[in-house]
C-alpha positions in Angstrom: 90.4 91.2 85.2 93.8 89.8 83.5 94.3 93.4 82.1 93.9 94.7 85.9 96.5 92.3 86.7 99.2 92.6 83.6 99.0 96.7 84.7 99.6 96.1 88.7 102.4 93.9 87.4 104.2 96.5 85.7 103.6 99.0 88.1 105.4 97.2 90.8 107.9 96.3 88.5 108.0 100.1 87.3 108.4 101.0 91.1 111.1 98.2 91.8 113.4 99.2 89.0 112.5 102.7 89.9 113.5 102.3 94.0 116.9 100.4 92.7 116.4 97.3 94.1 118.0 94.2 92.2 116.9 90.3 92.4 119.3 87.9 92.9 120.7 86.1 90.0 119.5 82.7 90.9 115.6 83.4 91.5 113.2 81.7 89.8 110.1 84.9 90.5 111.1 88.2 90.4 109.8 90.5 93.1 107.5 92.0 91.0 106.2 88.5 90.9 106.2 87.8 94.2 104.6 90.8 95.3 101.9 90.3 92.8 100.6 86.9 94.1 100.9 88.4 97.3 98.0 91.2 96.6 96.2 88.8 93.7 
């Protein structure tokens, strides 16, 4: 299960950075993150 969850991670991370979008400076989760415990 963690494994399931480390590879959704960088998926959404790989289709963030891939889409442009940019965090602010001054958050504490990334949107990776976010969207992460969101589906988990």
């Amino acid at each position: 299960m963690e494994e399931q969850i480390i590879a959704l991670y960088c998926l959404l991370d790989d289709y963030i950075l891939s889409i442009g979008y940019k965090d602010w400076p001054n958050t504490k989760l990334s949107t990776a993150e976010m969207m992460l415990i969101n589906l988990v």
